[in-house]
N, C-alpha and C positions, 0 to 999 in steps of 0.2 A: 558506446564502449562496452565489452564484454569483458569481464575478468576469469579465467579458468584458476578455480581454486589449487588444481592439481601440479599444473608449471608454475603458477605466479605471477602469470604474463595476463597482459590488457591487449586486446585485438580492436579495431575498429570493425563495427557491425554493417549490416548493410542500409544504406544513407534514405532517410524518408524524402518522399516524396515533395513535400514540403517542412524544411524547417520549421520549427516553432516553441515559444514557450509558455508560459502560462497555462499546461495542459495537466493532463491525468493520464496517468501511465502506473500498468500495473502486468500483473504477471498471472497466466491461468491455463490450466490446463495442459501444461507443455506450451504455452506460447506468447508471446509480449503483445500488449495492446499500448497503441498510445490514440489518446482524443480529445478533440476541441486542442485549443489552442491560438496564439497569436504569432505572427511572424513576425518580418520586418514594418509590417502595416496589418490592421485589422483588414481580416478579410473573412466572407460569411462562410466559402467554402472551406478555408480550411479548419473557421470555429465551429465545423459541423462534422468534419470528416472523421473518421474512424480507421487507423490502419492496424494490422495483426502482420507480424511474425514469428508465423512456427520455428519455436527453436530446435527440434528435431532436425533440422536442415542444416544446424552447427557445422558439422563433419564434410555436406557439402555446398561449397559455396557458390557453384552456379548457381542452389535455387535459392540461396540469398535474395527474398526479396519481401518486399509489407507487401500485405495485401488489400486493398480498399474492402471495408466492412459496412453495411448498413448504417448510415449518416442519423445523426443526433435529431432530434424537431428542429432545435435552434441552437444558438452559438453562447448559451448562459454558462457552458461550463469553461469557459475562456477568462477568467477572471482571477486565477488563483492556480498555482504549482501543487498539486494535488496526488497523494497516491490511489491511484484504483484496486481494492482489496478481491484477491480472487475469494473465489466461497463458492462449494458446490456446485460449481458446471458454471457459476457468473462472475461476472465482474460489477461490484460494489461499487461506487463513487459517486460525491455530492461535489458543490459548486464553489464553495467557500472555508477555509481551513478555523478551526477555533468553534465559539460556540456560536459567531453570527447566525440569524435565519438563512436558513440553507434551501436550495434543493435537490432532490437524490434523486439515483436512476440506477438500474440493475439490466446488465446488458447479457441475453441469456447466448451463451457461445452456441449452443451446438443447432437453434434456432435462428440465431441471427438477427436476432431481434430486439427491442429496448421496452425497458416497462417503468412502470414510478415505481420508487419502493417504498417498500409498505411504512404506514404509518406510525406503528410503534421505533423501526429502527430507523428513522428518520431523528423523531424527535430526540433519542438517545445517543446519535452520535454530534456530540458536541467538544467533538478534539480528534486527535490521531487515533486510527483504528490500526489490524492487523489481523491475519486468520491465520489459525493452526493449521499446519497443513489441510488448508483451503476448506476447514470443515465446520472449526466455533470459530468463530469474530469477537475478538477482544478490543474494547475501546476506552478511554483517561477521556473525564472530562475531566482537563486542564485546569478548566478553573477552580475546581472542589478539591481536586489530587485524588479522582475516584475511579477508582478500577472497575470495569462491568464486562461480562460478557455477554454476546444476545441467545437468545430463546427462541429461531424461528418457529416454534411451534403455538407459540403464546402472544408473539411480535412484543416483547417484553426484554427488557437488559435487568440482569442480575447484578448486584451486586456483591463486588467479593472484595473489596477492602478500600477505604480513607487513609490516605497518607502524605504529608504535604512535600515530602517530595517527588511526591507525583505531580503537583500544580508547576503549571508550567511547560509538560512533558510535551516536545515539540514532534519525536516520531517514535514510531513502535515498532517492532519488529517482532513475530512469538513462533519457538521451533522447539521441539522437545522437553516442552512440559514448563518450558519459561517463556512468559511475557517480559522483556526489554525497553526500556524509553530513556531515552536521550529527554537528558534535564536538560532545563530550561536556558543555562547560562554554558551549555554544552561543557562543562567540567565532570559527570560523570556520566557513568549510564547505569538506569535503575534496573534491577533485576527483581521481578517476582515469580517464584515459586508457585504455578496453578497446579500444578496435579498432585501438590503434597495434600493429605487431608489438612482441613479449613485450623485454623485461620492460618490465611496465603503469608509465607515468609516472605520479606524484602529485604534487599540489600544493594549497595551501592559500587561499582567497578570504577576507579578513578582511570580520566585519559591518560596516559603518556605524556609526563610534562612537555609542556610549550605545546599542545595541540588542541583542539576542541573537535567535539562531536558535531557534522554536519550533515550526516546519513548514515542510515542505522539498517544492516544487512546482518543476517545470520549464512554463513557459509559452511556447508559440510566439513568434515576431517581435512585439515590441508597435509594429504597427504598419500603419496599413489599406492604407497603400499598396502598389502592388505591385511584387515587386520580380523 
């Protein structure tokens, strides 16, 4: 499903090749990946497969279509409903959501290729991540209510603030100088302030009575006019 921020309308997208769920899907570059996963029955090929949609092709829909990308080693990252975080020309994602023993893999777009990722941001992403326009990688461990971003230069997570209602924080989203996460009991969504000097202000956006937070997007201006 696509939603165009500027109509308001939802289009259906062009259909994979194989349905499935329990996979990792993320967005980079200009273009959607989804990978591993399960269907209606485990199957290795498609907990291996990798497909890419250039969204640039939005406007034309004959070339609507994934495209098969270089296949996974194995089928371990079929386990779990997963976002894959762009970053830097790749696509981020590990196997398991929370703080369980994980494992991670960084899928380099413009090589085509799949590598481990590196050891410091492995053991640091123990909850929902999210990249600033595709550049820092912010990520809550859940269980502390700790905000950190990473270091690739040092393969180190900084810390930038403890707060418990961060514990819990089920998805992140960060656009324009705010990191976002959907509490725990989905009644509000947490906002933090990263680009104010230190120490990072938070604050809480309550849902719209009778609804809860179940996916957490940042969308441009809704709106065609220019401003």
């Amino acid at each position: 499903m696509i939603f165009d921020p500027l109509s308001g309308n939802w289009t259906l997208g062009p259909p994979l090749a194989a349905p499935r769920r329990w996979c990792a899907s993320g967005a980079c570059c200009g273009a959607v990946f989804v990978a591993s996963g399960v269907g209606s029955q485990y199957n290795t090929g498609v907990a291996r497969s990798v497909e890419k949609w250039d969204v640039d092709s939005l406007r034309h829909r004959r070339r609507w279509n994934w495209q098969k990308m270089r296949n996974l080693k194995d089928g371990k990252f079929s386990r779990d409903a997963i976002d894959g975080v762009g970053w830097r020309g790749k696509l981020c994602m590990v196997n398991v959501s929370g703080g369980a023993t994980k494992e991670g893999i960084i899928y380099d777009i413009e090589k085509d290729s799949w590598g481990e990722m590196p050891e410091g941001m492995l053991a640091g992403w123990r909850g929902p991540a999210a990249a600033m326009d595709e550049e820092t990688i912010y990520a809550v461990d859940e269980s502390k209510g700790l905000l950190k971003k990473y270091d690739h230069a040092k393969d180190v997570w900084a810390h930038l603030m403890v707060d418990e209602r961060l514990k819990g924080v089920h998805h992140l989203a960060a656009a324009g100088g705010k990191v976002c996460g959907s509490a725990a009991d989905g009644s509000t969504i947490v906002v933090v302030d990263v680009a104010a000097p230190p120490p990072a202000r938070l604050w809480e956006v309550a849902a719209p009575p009778g609804f809860q937070v179940s996916a957490l997007h940042i969308l441009p201006r809704l709106s065609n006019n220019a401003t």
